[in-house]
C-alpha positions as CSV (number, residue, x, y, z in Angstrom):
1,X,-3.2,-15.1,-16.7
2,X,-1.3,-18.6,-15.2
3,X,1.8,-16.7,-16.1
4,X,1.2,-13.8,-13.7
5,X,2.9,-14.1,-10.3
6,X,0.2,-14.8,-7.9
7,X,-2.4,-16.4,-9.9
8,X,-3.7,-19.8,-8.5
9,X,-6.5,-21.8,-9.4
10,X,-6.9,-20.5,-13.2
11,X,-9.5,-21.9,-15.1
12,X,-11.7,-20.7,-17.6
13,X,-15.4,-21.0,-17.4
14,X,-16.5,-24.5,-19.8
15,X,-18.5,-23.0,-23.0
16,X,-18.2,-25.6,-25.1
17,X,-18.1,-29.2,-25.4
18,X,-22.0,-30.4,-26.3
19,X,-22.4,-32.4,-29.3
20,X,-24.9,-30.6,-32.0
21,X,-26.2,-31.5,-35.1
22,X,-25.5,-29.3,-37.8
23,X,-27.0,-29.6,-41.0
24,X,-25.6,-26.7,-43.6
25,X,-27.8,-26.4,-47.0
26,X,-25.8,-26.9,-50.2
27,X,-27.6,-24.0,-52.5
28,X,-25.7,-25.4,-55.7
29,X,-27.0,-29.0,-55.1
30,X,-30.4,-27.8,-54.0
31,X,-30.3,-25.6,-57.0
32,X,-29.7,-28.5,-59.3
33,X,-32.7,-30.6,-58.3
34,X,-35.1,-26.9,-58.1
35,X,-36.1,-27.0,-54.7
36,X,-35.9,-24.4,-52.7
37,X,-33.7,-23.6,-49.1
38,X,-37.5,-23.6,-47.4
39,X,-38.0,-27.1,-48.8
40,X,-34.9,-28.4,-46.6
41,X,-36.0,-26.1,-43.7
42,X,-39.2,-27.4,-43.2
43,X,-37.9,-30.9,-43.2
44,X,-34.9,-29.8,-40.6
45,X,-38.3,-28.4,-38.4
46,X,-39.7,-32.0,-38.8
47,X,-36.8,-33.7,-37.2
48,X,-36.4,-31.0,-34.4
49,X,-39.7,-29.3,-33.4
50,X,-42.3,-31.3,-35.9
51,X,-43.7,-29.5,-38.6
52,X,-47.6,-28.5,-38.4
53,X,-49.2,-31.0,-41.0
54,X,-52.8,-29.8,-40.4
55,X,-56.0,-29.9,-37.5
56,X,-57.9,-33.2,-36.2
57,X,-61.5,-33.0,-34.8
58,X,-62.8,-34.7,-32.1
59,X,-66.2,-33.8,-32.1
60,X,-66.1,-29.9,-30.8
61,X,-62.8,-30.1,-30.0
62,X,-59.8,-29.0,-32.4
63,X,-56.2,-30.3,-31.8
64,X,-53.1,-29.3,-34.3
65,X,-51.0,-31.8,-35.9
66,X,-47.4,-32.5,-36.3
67,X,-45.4,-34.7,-38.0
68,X,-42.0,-35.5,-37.0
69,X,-39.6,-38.0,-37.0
70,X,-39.1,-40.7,-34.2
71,X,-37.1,-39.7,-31.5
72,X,-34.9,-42.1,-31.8
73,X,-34.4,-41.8,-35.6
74,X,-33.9,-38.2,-34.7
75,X,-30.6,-39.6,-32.9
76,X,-29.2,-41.1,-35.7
77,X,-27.3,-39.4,-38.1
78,X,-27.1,-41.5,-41.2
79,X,-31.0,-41.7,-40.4
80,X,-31.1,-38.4,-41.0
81,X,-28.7,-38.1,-44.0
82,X,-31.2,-40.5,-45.7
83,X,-34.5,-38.8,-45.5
84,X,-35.8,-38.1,-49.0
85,X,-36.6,-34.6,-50.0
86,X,-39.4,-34.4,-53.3
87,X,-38.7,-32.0,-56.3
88,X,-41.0,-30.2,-58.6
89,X,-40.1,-33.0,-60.8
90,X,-40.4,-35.9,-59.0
91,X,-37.7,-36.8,-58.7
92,X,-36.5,-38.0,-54.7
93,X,-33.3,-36.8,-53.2
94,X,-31.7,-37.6,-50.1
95,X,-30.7,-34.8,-47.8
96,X,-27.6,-35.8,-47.5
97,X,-27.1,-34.5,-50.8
98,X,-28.6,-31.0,-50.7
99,X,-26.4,-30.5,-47.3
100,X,-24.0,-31.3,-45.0
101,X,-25.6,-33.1,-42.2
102,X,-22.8,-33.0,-39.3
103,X,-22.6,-33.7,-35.5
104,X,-20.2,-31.0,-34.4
105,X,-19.0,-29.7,-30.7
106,X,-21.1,-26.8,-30.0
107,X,-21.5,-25.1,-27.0
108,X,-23.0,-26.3,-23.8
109,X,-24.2,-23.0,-22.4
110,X,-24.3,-19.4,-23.1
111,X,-23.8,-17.2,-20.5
112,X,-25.2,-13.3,-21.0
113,X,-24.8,-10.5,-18.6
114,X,-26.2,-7.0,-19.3
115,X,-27.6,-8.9,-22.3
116,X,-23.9,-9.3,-23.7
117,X,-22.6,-12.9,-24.2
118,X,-19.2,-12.9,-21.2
119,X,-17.1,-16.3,-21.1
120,X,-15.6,-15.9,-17.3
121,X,-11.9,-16.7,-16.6
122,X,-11.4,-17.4,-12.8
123,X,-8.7,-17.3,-10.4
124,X,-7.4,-16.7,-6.8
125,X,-4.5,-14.4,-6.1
126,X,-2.7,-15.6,-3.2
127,X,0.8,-13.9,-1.8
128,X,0.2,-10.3,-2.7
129,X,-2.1,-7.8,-3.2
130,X,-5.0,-7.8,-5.8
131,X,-4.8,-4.1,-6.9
132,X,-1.1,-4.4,-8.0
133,X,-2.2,-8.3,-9.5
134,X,-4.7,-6.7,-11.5
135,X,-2.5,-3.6,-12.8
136,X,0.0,-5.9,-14.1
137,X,-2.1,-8.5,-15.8
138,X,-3.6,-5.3,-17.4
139,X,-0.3,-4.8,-18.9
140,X,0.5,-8.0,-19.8
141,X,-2.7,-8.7,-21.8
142,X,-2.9,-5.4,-23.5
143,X,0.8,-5.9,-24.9
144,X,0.5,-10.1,-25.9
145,X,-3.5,-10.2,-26.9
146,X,-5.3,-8.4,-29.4
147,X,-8.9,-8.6,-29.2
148,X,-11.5,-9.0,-32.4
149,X,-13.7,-6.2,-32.7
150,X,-16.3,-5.8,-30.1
151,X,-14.6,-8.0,-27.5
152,X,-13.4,-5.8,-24.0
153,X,-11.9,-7.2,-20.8
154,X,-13.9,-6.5,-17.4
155,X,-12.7,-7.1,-13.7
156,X,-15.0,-8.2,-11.6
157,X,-15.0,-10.5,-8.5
158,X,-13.4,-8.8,-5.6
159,X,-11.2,-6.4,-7.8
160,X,-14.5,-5.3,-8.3
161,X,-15.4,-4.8,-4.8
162,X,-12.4,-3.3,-3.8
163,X,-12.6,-1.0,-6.8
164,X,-16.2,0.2,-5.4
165,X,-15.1,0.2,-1.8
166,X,-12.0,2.2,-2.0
167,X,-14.1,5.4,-4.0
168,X,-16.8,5.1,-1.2
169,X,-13.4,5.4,1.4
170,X,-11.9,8.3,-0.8
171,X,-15.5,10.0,0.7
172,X,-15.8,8.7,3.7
173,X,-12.3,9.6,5.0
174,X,-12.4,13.3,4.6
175,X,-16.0,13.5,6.1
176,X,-14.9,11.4,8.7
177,X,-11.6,13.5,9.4
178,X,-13.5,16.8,9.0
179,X,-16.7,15.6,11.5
180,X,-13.6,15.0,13.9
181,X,-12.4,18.6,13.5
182,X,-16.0,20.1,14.0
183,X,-16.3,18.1,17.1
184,X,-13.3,19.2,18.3
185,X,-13.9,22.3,17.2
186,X,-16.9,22.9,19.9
187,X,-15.4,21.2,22.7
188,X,-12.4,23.6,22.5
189,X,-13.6,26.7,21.0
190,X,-9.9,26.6,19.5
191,X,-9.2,26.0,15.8
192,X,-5.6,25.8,16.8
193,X,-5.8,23.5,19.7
194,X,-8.3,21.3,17.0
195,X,-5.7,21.2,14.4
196,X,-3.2,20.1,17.6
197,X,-5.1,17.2,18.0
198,X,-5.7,16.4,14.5
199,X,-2.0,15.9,14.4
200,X,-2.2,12.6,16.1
201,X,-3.8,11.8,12.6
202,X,-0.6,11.6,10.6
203,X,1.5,9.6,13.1
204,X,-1.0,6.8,13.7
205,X,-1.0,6.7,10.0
206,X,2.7,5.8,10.0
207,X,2.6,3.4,12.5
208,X,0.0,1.6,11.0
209,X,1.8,1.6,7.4
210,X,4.7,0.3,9.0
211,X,3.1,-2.5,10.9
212,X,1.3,-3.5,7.4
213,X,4.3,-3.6,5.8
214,X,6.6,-5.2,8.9
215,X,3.5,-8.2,8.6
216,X,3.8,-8.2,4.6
217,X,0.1,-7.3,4.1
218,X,-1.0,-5.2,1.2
219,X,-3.1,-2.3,2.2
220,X,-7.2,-3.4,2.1
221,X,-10.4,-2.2,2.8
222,X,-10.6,-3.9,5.9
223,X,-7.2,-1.8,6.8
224,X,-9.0,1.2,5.5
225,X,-12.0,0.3,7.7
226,X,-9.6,0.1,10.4
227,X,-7.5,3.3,9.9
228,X,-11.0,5.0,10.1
229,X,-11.4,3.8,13.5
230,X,-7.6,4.2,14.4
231,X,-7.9,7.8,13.6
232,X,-11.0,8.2,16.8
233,X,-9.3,6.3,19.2
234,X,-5.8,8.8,18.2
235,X,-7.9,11.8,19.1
236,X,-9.5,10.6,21.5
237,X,-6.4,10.5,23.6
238,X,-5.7,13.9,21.9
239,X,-8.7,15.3,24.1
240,X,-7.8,13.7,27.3
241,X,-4.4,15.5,27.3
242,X,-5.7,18.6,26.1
243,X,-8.5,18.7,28.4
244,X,-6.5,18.0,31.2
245,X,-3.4,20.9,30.2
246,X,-6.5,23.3,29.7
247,X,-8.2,22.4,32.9
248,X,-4.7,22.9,34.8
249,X,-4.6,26.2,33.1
250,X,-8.2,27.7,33.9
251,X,-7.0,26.8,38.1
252,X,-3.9,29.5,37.1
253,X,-1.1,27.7,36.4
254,X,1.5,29.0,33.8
255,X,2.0,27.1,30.5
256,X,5.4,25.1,31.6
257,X,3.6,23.9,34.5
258,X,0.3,23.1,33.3
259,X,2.2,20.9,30.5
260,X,4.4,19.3,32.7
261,X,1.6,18.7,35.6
262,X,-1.2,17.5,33.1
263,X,0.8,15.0,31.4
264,X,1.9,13.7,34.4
265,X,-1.8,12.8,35.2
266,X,-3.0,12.2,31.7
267,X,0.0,9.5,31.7
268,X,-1.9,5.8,33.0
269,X,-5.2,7.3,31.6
270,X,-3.6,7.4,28.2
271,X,-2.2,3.9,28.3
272,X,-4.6,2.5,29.2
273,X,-7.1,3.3,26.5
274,X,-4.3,2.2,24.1
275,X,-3.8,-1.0,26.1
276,X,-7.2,-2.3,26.0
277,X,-7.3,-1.1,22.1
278,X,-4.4,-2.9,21.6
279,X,-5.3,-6.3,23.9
280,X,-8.8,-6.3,22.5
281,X,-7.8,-6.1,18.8
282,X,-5.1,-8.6,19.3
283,X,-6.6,-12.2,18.7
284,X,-7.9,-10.8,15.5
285,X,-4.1,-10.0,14.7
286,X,-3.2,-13.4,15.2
287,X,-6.8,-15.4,13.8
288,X,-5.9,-17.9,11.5
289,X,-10.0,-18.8,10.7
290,X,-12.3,-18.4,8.7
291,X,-12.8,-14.5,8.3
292,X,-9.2,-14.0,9.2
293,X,-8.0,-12.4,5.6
294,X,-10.2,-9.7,6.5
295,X,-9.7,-9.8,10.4
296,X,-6.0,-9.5,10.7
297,X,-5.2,-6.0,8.4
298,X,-7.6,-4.2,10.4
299,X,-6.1,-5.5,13.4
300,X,-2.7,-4.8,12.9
301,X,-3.3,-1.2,11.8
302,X,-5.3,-0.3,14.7
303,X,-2.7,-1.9,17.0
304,X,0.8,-0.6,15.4
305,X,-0.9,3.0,14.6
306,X,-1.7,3.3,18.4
307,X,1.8,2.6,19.2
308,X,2.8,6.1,17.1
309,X,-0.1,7.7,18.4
310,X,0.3,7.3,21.6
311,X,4.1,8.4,21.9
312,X,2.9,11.3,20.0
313,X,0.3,12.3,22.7
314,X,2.7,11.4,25.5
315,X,5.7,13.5,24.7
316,X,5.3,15.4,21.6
317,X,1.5,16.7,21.7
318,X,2.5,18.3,25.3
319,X,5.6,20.1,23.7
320,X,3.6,21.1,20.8
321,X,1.0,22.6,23.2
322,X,3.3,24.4,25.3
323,X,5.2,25.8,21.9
324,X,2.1,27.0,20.4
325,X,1.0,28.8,23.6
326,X,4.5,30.8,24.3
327,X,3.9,31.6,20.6
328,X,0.5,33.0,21.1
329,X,1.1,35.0,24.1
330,X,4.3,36.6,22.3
């Protein structure tokens, strides 16, 4: 993972590294004095836990007993190697010849999720975008490490997140887009001139790609979050022009005239709302604080898509109207 271009930070989470005592039974040994593997157990369970040695009465009251060795003796490992284990025979045997008594490194904690064991390797990508990060270490650790059997890799952390995020946007766009066309749908009465408007869609689309790529800024949620609201204020200019052309035309005015007169007025109105957009979403563009990762993409889509946008509805949506309108009458 340190070798893949934009990894920072990468560390992997500390498993190991507490000292254990491990005492392994020697069944040949413990076979040639004829004890048995309990035998060694139960004294194992002594220097641990204690093993249960009987009651003690006090009067009416009963308390278990255990015997185990002193904690500090329970430190020591030649201590340990020297406690005597008694055969069938008689005959006394130290344990540290019917096993190995060893203090190894074992590990210090052991971390489950969804009751599966998961050692965590962390890291922060900086200088590009995590989706394409992720893709490509994907690639490089399926073709350099093979896995034992029953070991997986999973992505969490905020490839995670984004993961979740962008399904929930591949739903909430459409609705979003098609609530817009129902709404647009009633005010008008006019599939067509719904669809008109709608076209504004596209082109603040473009000018908000090209602003995220003229700043060098992947595509996130919070750009997705602010397409979304790119895409109302877009139509909402949309309706003023269209509103305005229609209104012109209800007082009897032909087509040419309408277009030309209600863009005319529709001109200040229409800059304005991308003006204040624009101004209001522009220290967000330009924060460098805390938050600001997720400030500045939505910010600069919503201010380089109205730029498109609003061209759009200032000199192509009236040409579009007026085409679509000699087209219908003829």
């Amino acid at each position: 993972m340190s070798k893949a271009p934009g990894a920072e930070d990468v560390k992997v989470e500390q498993v190991a590294g507490l000292p254990q005592l491990r005492i392994k039974p020697d069944r040949a040994a413990i076979a040639r004095y004829g004890v048995n593997v309990e035998d060694v157990n139960d004294l194992v369970e002594s220097i641990v836990a204690g093993k249960d040695a009987g009651q003690v009465y006090e009067g009416e009251q009963r308390f278990g007993l255990a015997v185990r060795l002193k904690e500090e003796a329970g430190r020591d490992v030649g201590t340990i190697k020297n406690l005597l284990l008694t055969a069938p025979s008689g005959a006394r045997a130290p344990l540290r010849q019917l096993a190995d008594v060893a203090v190894i490194e074992g590990p210090a904690q052991v971390s489950r999720e969804d009751a599966r064991r998961r050692i965590v390797v962390e890291l922060n990508v900086r200088g590009r975008d995590i989706g394409g990060f992720v893709n490509e270490a994907k690639e490089a650790l399926d073709r350099e490490v093979e896995l034992p059997a029953g070991y997986y890799f999973k992505w969490g952390g905020q490839f995670e997140n984004l993961e979740r995020a962008s399904r929930r946007l591949l739903v909430v766009t459409p609705l979003a887009l098609l609530f817009i066309f129902i709404l647009l749908y009633t005010t008008f009465h006019s599939a067509r001139q719904a669809l008109l408007i709608g076209a504004g869609v596209p082109f603040a689309v473009v000018g908000g790609v090209m602003a995220l790529a003229l700043r060098g800024m992947p595509f996130s949620i919070s750009a997705g979050v602010g397409f979304i609201a790119l895409f109302g204020v877009a139509v909402l200019n949309g309706v003023v022009m269209i509103a305005a052309i229609n209104r012109l035309r209800e007082d009897g005015r032909v087509v040419e005239d309408a277009v030309r007169e209600g863009a005319d007025l529709r001109l200040r109105p229409v800059l304005m709302t991308a003006l204040v957009a624009s101004m209001g979403f522009m220290p967000m563009a330009v924060a460098t604080s805390a938050g600001a990762e997720v400030q500045r993409p939505l910010a600069t889509v919503v201010i380089g898509g109205l730029v498109t946008s609003t061209l759009l509805t200032l000199l192509i949506l009236p040409t579009l109207y007026r085409w679509l309108e000699r087209e219908d009458k003829g």
